[in-house]
C-alpha positions in Angstrom: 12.8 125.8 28.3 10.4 126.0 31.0 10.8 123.1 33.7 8.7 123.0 36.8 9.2 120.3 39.8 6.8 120.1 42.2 7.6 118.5 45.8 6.0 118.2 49.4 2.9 116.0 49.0 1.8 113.0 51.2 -0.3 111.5 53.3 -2.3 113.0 55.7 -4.9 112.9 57.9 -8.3 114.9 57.8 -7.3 118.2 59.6 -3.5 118.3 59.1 -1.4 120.2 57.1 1.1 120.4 54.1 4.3 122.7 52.5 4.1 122.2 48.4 7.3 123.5 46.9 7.6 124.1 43.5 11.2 125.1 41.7 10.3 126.9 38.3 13.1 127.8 36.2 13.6 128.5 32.5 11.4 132.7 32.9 12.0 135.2 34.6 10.3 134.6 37.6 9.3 138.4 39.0 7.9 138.7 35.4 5.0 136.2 36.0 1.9 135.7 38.4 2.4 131.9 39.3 0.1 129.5 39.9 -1.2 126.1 41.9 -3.6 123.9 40.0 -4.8 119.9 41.4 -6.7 117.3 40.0 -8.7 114.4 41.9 -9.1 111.3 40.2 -11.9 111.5 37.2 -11.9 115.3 37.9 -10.8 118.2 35.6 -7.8 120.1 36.3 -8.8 123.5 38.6 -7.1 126.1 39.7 -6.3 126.2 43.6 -4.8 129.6 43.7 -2.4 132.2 42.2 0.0 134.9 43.4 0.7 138.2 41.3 3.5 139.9 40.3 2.8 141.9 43.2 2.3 139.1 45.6 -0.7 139.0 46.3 -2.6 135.8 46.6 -5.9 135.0 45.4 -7.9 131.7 46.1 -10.6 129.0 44.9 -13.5 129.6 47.3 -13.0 125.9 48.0 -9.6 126.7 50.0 -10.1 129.9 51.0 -8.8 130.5 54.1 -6.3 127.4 54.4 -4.3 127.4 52.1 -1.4 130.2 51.3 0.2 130.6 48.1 3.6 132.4 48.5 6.8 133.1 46.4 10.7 133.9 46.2 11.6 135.4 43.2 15.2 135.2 44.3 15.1 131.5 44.7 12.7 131.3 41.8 10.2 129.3 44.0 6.5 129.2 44.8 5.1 127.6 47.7 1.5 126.4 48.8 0.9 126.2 52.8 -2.2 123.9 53.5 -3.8 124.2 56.5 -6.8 121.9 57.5 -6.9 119.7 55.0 -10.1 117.6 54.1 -10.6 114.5 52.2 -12.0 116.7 48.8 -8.3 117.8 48.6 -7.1 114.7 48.0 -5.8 115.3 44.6 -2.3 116.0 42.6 -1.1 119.4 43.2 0.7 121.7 39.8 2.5 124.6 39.4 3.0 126.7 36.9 3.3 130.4 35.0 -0.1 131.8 35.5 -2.4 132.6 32.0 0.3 130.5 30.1 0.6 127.6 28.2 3.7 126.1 29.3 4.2 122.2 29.9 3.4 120.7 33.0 5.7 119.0 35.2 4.7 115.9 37.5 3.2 117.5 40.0 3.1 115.9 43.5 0.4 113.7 45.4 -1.7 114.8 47.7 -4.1 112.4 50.0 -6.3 113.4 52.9 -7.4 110.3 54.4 -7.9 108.8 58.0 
């Protein structure tokens, strides 16, 4: 079955910057475009960005141009570089198979706050 773990989230001031991991297992990784999603509190989940087969990235005009979404197939990991972080991504951060269904795992907390 499909089990994702997400890791790398904290606390951090306005402008500073955080590495979200995210170990998927359970599919065939270089089969799949993968995914970040985040939800604030009393928001709706979104999605943050997504990575093709192909690798490349695309991005929520909202973090467009700071963050990174990156992957190794081999090591069946995604990764999500954020750069410049502001308090309207305070929120926690998923990942998953993109344009799939599959459970969610815990995700991992981010906070932007001074």
């Amino acid at each position: 079955q499909v089990q994702l773990v997400e890791s790398g989230g904290g606390l951090v001031q306005p402008g500073g910057s955080l590495r979200l991991s995210c170990a998927a297992s359970g599919r065939t990784l270089s089969l799949y475009a993968m995914a970040w999603y985040r939800q604030g509190p009393g928001k709706q989940r979104e999605l943050v960005a997504y990575i093709t087969i192909g690798g490349r990235g695309n991005y929520a005009d909202s973090v467009k141009g700071r963050f990174t979404i990156s992957r190794d197939n081999a090591k069946n990991m995604v990764y999500l570089q954020m750069n410049n972080l502001k308090p309207e991504d305070t929120a926690v951060y998923y990942c998953n198979f993109f344009g799939t269904e599959f459970p969610w795992g815990q995700g991992t907390q981010v906070t932007v706050s001074s």
